[in-house]
N, C-alpha and C positions, 0 to 999 in steps of 0.2 A: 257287751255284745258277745253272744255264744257262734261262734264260729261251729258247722257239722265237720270231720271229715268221714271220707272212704275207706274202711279199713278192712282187710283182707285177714286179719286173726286179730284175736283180743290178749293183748299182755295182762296178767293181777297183779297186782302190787299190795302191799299193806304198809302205810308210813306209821310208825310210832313218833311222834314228837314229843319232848321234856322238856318241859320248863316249870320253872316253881315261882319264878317272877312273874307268870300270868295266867295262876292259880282262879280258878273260877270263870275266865273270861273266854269269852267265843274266837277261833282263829279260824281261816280261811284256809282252803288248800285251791291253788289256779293250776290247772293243767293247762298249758299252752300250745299254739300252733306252733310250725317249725321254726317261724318267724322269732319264736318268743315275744311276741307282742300282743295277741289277743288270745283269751281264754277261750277255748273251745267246751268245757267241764268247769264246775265251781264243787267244792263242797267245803263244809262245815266242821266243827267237833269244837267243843268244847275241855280246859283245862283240868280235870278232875283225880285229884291225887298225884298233881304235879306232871300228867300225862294225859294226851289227846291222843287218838288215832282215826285211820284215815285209809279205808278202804274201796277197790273199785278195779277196774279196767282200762285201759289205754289201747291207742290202736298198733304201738311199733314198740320195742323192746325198751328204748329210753323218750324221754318227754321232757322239754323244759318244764318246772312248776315253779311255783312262788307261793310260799306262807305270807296272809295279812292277816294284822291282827293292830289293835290299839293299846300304847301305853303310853297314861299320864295325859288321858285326852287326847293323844296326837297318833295318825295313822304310818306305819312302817311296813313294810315289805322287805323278802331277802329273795332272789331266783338261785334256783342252782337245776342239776339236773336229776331228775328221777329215773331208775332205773325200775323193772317188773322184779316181784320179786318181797320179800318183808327186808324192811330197815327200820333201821332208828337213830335220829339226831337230835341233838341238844339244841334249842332255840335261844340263841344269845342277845339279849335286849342291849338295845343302844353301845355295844360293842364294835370292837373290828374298825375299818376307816373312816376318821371324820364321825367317829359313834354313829355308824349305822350298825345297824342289826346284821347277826352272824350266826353262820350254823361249825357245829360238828360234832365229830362222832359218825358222821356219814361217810366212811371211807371205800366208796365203792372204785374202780376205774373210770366209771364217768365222771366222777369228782377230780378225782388225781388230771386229770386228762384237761378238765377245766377251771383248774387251777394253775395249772401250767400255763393255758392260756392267758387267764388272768394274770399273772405275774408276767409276761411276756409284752402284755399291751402297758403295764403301769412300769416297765423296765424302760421303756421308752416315753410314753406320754407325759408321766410324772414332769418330765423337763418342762412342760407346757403346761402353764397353772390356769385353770379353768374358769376364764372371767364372766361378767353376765353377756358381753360378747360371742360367748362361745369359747373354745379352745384352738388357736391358732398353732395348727401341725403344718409342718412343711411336708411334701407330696413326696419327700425322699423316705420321710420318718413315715409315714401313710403307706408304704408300699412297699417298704422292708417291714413291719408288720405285718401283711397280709406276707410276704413272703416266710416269717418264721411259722404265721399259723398252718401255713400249707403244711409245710414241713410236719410240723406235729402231727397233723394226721397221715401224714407218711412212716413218722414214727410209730404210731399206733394202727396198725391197718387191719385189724382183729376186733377192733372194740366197736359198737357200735355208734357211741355218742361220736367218734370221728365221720361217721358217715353227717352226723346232724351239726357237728361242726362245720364240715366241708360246704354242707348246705347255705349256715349262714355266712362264713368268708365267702363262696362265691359271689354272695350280691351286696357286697361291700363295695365293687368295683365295677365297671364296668370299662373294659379296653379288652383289645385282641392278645395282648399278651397275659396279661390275668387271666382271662378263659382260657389261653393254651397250658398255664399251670394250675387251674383247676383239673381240666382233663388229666395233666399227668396227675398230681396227685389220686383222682380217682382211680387212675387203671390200676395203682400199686395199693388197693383199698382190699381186702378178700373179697373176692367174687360175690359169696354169700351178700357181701355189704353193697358191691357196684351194683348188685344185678336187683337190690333192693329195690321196691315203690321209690325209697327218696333218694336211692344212690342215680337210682334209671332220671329223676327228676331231675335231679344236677347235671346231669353226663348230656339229657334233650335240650336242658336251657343255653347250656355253653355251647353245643356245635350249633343250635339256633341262632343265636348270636352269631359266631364265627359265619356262618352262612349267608345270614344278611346284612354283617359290616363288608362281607368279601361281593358281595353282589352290590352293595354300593359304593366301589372304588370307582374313580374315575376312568372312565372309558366302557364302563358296563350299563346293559341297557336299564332304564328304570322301570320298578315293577310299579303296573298301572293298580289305581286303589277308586272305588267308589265310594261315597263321602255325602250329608247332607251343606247345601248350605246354610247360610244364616238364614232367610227368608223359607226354610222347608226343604225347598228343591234340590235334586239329585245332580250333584256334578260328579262326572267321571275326569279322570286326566286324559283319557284318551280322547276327548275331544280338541285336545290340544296339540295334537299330534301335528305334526309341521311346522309349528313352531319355539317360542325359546320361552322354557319361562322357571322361575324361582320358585321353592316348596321351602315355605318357612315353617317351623316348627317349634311353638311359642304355647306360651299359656298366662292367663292375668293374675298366676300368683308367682311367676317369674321375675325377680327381679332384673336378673341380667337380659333379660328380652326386651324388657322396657328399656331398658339403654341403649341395644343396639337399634329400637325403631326407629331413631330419629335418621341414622343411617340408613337402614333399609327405605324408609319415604324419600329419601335424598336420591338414593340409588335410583330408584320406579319410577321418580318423575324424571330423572336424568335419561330413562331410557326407554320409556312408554312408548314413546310417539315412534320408537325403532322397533315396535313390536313384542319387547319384553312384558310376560304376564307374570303374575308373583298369584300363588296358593298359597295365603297363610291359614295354615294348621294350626287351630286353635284346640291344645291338647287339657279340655278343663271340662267338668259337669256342674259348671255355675253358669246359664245360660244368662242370668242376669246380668254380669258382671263381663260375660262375654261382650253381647250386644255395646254395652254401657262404654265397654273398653273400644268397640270398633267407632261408637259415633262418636264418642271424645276423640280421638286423635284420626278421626278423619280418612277412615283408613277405606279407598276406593276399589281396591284391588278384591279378586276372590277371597272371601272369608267363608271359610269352611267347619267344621266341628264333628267330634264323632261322639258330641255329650256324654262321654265319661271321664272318670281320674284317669289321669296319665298314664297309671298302671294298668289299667285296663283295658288301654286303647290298643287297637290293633295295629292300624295302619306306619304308626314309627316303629314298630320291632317288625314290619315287613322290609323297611328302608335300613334297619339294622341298628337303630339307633334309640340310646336307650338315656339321653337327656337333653334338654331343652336349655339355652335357643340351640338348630342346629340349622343352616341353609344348605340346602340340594339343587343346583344348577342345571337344566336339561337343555338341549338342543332340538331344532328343529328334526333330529333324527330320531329323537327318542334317548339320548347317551347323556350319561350323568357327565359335565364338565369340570364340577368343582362340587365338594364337598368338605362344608368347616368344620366338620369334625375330624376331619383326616389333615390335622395340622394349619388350619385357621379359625380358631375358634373367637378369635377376635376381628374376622371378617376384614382384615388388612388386605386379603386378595381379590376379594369378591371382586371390587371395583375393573379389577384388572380381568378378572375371568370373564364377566360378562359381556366385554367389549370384545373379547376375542372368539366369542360364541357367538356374538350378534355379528 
């Protein structure tokens, strides 16, 4: 998938690659989004006389990229960062950890800079050996992490790729105090870096956040949202005005939302007939799987959707909330009561909040 962006000047770059173990064969070059997950550029070249290269333009001074290429029938990749500019690196086959493939010879700052990083995340994770489970990090070792990555780019406040670091440790997290150390690390960024397209993106995203986790503390009004139903039709919140009702905020490829429904349906009937109304915010663009999901378990209450991914949706990053399940408690006044993301997120209080709202 070619991802466009917006660019406001063009960087040239010229990669030279060496390798003489894949003498004749085709490698790839992926320019990546900030994300480093989807190629927004592809190109091509070929191994000839132990050397490919690899010319073009970019939109911002550094870019994640990734060489692919196949040996021995089997496909390999390595990412690292690109700077504008001519280099040249060595393409190491089946090298480096666990024999994945490895570069160097690419000694620029951006390297140096993300390799420090690298070595900072495997100084700590290494303890946690990586099962088909997953990798089970404890939230202390999770978050002294993000707090050495800050740091480095506090360390480096001059180079660029700290600004595109910064980018990706900010949405590693999401809590009001991770965004108030992204901000600081940014202000201590060079100006030239803060006041960048992706430094200015970082610095909007976080006081974003910070704005609407702070505007949905308890005892602050709730921002009204317009929304379709399941059936088409247009529900506003503010038809609810006067009275008490629940904003769940769920999606069917949640697992923990499915756990806590049997709860919540326990809850709604325990307190329907007292006037309690529940909006479940169904945060998913599988409309099939939606519906499928509201008639299997039965679910009577408003069911709502804004048919897009998560990430896309509007209406939970107006509430400040940036994952799922999360429940929002309102009053007949309009005033948030309780909110489980502000230290219930195992919905232990719900029971208790609800009764003292109604």
């Amino acid at each position: 998938m070619l991802i466009a962006e917006i660019s406001h000047a063009q960087y040239s770059y010229t990669l030279h690659v060496r390798s003489r173990k894949l003498e004749g064969k085709k490698i790839k070059l992926y320019l990546l989004d900030n994300k480093a997950q989807q190629a927004w550029k592809i190109d091509s070249s070929t191994i000839e006389n132990g050397m490919a290269r690899f010319k073009g333009t970019m939109s911002q001074p550094v870019h994640f990229a990734e060489l692919g290429f196949k040996i021995q029938g089997k496909s390999a990749s390595i990412k690292f960062p690109l700077d504008s500019g001519e280099h040249y690196l060595r393409l190491e086959t089946g090298t480096g950890l666990n024999g994945q493939p490895g570069i160097s010879g690419l000694e620029t700052n951006s390297m140096r800079i993300w390799r420090q990083a690298d070595q900072l995340w495997h100084s700590l994770y290494d303890k946690y050996p990586l099962t088909s489970n997953g990798r089970a990090i404890p939230k202390a070792i999770f978050l002294g992490d993000l707090k050495n990555q800050l740091q480095l780019v506090s360390n480096h406040p001059k180079d660029y790729f700290s600004v595109l670091h910064l980018y990706q440790t900010s949405a590693r997290e999401v809590s009001l105090h991770h965004a108030t150390s992204v901000l600081e690390a940014w202000a201590k960024l060079d100006t030239g870096l803060s006041g960048s397209p992706l430094g200015l993106s970082v610095y909007e995203r976080q006081k974003k956040y910070i704005r609407g986790y702070l505007d949905a503390q308890v005892g602050k009004k709730i921002t009204d949202f317009t929304v379709s139903d399941i059936d088409g039709n247009t529900f506003d919140t503010r038809s609810l005005r006067g009275q008490n009702y629940l904003i769940v905020l769920s999606a069917t490829w949640c697992l923990p939302c499915q756990k806590q429904l049997p709860r919540l349906k326990a809850l709604y009937d325990k307190y329907k007939t007292s006037g309690l109304k529940v909006v479940y915010l169904n945060n998913d663009d599988n409309i099939a799987n939606w519906k499928a999901h509201v008639n299997k378990n039965g679910l009577t209450w408003i069911n709502v959707s804004e048919r897009v991914k998560f990430q896309e949706s509007r209406i939970p990053r107006s509430l400040g909330i940036y994952a799922v399940p999360t429940c929002i408690l309102v009053n007949a006044e309009g005033k948030i009561t309780y909110n489980s993301d502000q230290g219930d997120t195992g919905l232990d209080k719900l029971d208790a909040a609800i009764k003292k709202t109604i």
